[in-house]
N, C-alpha and C positions, 0 to 999 in steps of 0.2 A: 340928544343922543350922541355918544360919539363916534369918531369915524369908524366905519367895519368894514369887511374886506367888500362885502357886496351891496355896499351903502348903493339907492338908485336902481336897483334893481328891481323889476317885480318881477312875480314869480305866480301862475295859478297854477293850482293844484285839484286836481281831479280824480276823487281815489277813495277807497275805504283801507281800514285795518290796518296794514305794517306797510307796505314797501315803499307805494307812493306817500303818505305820510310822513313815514321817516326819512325820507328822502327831501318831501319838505320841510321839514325838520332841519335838518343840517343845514340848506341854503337858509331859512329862516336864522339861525344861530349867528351864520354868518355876515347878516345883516339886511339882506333882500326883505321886502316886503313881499310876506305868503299869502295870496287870496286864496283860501280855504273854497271850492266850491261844492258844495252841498245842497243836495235834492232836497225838496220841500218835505217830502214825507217823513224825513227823519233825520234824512243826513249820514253822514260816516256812522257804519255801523257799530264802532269803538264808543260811539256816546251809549250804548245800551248794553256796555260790556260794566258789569261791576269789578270791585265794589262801588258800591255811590257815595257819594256826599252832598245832603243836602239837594239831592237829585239830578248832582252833577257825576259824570261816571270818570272817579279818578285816573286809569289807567287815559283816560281821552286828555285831559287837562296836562299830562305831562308830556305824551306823543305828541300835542300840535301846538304845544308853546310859540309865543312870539308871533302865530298869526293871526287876520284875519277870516272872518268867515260871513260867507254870503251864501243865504236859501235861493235856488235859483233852476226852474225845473228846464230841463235840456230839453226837453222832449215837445215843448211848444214853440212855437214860431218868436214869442214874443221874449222867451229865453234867451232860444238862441241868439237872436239879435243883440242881446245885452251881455250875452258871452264874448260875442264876434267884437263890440265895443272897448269888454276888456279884454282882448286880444291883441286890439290894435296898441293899446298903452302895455303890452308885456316886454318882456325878455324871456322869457321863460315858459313852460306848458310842461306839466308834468302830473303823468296819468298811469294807473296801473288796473283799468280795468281790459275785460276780455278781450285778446285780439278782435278789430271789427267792431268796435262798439260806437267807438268814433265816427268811426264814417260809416256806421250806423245812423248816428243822430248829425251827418255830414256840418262834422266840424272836425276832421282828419286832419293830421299836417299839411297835404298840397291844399287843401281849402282853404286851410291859416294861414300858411305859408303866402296866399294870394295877395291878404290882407297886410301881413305883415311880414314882408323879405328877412327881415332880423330875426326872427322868431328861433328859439330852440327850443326840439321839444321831446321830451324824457319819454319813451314809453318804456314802464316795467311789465313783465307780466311773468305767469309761470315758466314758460317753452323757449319764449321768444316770437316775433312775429309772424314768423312762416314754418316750414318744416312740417312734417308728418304728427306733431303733438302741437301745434298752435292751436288748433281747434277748442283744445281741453282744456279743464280746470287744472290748474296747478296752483297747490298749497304749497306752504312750507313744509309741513311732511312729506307730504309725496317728491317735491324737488332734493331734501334732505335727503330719502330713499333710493330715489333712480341716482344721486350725484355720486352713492357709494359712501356717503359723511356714515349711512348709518352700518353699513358693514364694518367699519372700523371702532364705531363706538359701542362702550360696554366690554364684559369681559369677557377671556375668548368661552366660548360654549353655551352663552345667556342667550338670553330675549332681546330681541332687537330694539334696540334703544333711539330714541334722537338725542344729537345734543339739547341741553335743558331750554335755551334760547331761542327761538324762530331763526335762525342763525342765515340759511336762506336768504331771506326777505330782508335780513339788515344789512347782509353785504349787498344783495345788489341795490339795496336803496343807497349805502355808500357808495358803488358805482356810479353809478345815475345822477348824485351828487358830482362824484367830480368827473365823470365826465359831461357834463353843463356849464360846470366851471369853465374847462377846459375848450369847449365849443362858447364861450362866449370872451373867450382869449382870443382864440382863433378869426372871432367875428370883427375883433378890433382892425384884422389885416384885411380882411374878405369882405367886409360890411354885408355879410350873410350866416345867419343861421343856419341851423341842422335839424336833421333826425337823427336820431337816438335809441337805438333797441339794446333792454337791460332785460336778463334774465332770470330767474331766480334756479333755475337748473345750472346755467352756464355759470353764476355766482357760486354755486356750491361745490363744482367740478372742480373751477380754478385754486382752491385751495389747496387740492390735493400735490404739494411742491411734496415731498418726501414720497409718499405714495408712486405719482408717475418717475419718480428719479427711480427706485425700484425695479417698478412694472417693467419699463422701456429699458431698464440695463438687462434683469436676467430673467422677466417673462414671470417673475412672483405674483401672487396675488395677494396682497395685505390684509390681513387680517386684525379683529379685535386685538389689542393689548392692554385692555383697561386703562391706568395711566401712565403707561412706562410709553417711551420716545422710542419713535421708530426706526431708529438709527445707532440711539447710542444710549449709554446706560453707565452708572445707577443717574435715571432721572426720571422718577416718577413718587407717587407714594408709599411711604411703609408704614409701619406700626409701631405705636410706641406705647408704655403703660397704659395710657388714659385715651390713647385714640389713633388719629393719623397723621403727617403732615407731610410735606413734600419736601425731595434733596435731587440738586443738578450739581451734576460733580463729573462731566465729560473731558472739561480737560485735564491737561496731566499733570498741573496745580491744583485744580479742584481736588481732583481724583486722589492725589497725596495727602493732602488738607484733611478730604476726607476718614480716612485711613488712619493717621495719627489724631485726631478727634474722637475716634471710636474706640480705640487702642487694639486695630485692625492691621498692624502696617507689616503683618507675615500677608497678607493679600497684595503688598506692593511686589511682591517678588514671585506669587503667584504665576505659571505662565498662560493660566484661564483670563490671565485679566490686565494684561497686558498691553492693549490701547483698546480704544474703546467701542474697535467692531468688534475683538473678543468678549470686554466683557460684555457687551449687547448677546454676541453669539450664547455665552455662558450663563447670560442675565438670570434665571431662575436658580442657579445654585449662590451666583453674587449678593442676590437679596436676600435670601435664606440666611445665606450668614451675615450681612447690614443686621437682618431686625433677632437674630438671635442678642445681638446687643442693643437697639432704640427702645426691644420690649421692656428693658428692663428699669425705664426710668420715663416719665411722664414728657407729653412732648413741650410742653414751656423750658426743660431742663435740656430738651437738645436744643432747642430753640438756641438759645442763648446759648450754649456751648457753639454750635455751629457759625454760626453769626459773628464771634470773636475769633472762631479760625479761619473765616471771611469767605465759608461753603456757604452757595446760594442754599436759601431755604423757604420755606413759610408754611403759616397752617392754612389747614381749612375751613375757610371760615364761610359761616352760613351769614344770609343777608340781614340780619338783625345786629351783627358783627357788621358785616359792611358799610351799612349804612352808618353807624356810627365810629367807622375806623379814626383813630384820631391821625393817622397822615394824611386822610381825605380831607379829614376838618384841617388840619394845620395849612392847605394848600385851597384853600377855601371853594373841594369842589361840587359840595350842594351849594343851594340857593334857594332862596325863599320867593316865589313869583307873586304877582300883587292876582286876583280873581275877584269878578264883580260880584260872587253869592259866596266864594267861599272863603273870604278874604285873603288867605297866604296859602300858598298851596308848597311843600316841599318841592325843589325839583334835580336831577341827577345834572352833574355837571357836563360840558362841555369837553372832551378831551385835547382839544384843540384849543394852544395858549398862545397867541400871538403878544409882541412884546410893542409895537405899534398900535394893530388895529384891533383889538379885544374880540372876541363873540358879542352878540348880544345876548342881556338877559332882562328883558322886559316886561311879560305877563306869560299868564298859563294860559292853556288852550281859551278858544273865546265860546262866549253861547252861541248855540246855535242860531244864525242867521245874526247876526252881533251887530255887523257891519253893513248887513245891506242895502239901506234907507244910505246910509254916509255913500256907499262908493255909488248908486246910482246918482246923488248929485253930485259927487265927481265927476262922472262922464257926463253930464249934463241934461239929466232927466226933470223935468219938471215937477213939484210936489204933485200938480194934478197927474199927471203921467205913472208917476211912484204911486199913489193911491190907486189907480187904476188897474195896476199891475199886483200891490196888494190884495183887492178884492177879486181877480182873476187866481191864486197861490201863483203867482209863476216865480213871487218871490214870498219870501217870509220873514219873520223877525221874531226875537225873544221872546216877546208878547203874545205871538202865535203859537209860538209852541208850547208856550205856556197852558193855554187857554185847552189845546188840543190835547195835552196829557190830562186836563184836568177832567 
């Protein structure tokens, strides 16, 4: 394999669904070895999310690409000792289940931390780990809701919308990524590890950069705009013959560009539109007259008209388009992962293009419990010992759960 940026690293993982996953997801991309830990009973609840394949659940096979995965019940003595083992060979610990749960089953940071001074360790959760809502369940809607994401989304006077994404949960699983990175930079000068608290509330607030520059200058409260920009205008969707597509034309090149493309340019001189807090301010009479003219001709015909007056633009395109964009393909960002039952699994690229150390792209999610006859003689468990601990469930394997579905 060649070199990555977190080539030597491990990294466990402790989590169902989105945050913690995709969070090991990214350190996984980036080359760290992910041990996947997963309960005997099922594991990450994404393996029983459809659609299936082959009675593999595809949405799991692309969330946890590039790791491993070990069946391994926390909740026994003889677990946790086999956690605590791989703790001592980590770098990493990255978990998103409920505030408490850890040091519940007293494998908490200062207890890791005992074992292993170097340790960094990711906690994501809804709230964050203290505070008047740590207690709670926090999803990705409800963190979208209370963060205010969903008061601006949608258009103004509809039904409260989320964004279409978990959007939540993947930023602060990008958080939680790099700040690990970041704390294991750090460890290089301090030859000490950290704690880490990521939230999916706090991830969702901090996005709002336009929003609080608003709020905090004149006391506004933002509201829906469907897909016009909050600030500045013509930048959002309009209409054209056959559909929609979108035009950003804020500066005063764009803005011109635009105008003489449309055969619009009595609106240059307009004093409604005049830079682009006006036309924001005026924005519904400015679009009015854009789509009295985009209506009248299909949007491939503005496309290309726009594009040659070098006005940002593009369509809407739905994920059957996306997947098969040909700039995606030209930039080669699918990839095809190798799967023990499914043979090649499609999988979404990496945005992250280093000119040195690559991403890795190695396999798709692994079966359940894949790995964990290998890494327990890693740490040095004896086959009699790994049998014993088999016919106890404390751990599991492919085989098992095979047998268990059946």
């Amino acid at each position: 394999m060649a070199d990555t940026p977190l080539t030597d690293i491990r990294v466990l993982e402790v989590g169902n669904y989105m945050a913690g996953p995709f969070c090991g997801m990214q350190l996984a991309d980036l080359g760290a070895e992910v041990i996947k830990v997963e309960q005997p009973g099922g594991g990450d609840q994404v393996r029983r999310t459809g659609p299936f394949l082959n009675g593999e659940s595809s949405p799991f096979v692309r969330l946890n690409r590039n790791k491993r995965s070990i069946a391994l019940d926390l909740k026994t003595a003889p677990g946790k000792e086999v956690f605590r083992r791989l703790v001592r060979t980590a770098d990493v610990v990255v978990e998103n289940l409920r505030p408490g749960t850890m040091r519940d089953l007293e494998l908490d940071y200062p207890r890791l931390a005992d074992l292993n001074p170097r340790l960094v360790y990711v906690a994501a959760s809804g709230w964050g780990q203290d505070g008047p809502l740590a207690p709670f369940a926090g999803l990705d809607i409800m963190a979208q809701a209370r963060s205010g994401l969903m008061s601006i989304t949608g258009v103004p006077g509809g039904d409260p919308v989320k964004v279409g994404v978990p959007i939540c949960d993947l930023v602060c699983a990008l958080y939680g990524a790099l700040a690990a990175v970041s704390a294991l930079y750090v460890r290089e000068r301090t030859g000490r590890g950290q704690y880490i608290d990521v939230c999916l509330f706090e991830a969702g607030v901090s996005l709002a950069i336009w929003e609080a520059g608003r709020y905090f200058a004149t006391g506004e409260v933002p509201r829906p705009l469907g897909s016009a920009h909050q600030t500045g205008a013509p930048y959002q969707a309009v209409r054209s013959a056959d559909g929609w597509f979108t035009i950003g034309a804020t500066s005063p090149r764009n803005w011109a560009a635009l105008c003489r493309a449309l055969g619009l340019e009595e609106l240059l001189q307009d004093p409604r539109y005049q830079d682009v807090n006006l036309r924001h301010q005026h924005r519904n009479s400015l679009i009015t007259a854009i789509e009295a003219v985009t209506r009248t001709h299909p949007t491939a015909h503005w496309l290309a008209l726009l594009e040659d007056a070098g006005v940002p633009c593009a369509p809407i395109q739905r994920y059957d388009q996306v997947f098969n964009d040909p700039h995606l393909l030209a930039r080669g960002f699918f990839w095809d992962a190798p799967h023990p039952r499914l043979g090649t699994v499609r999988q979404l690229g990496n945005p992250m293009r280093f000119s040195a150390t690559p991403v890795r792209r190695e396999r798709a999610g692994p079966l359940f419990g894949e790995d964990s006859v290998a890494l327990l003689r890693e740490l040095g468990y004896s086959d009699d010992e790994i049998e014993r601990l088999l016919e106890a469930r404390v751990i599991a394997t492919p085989a098992q759960a095979a047998e268990a579905r059946a």
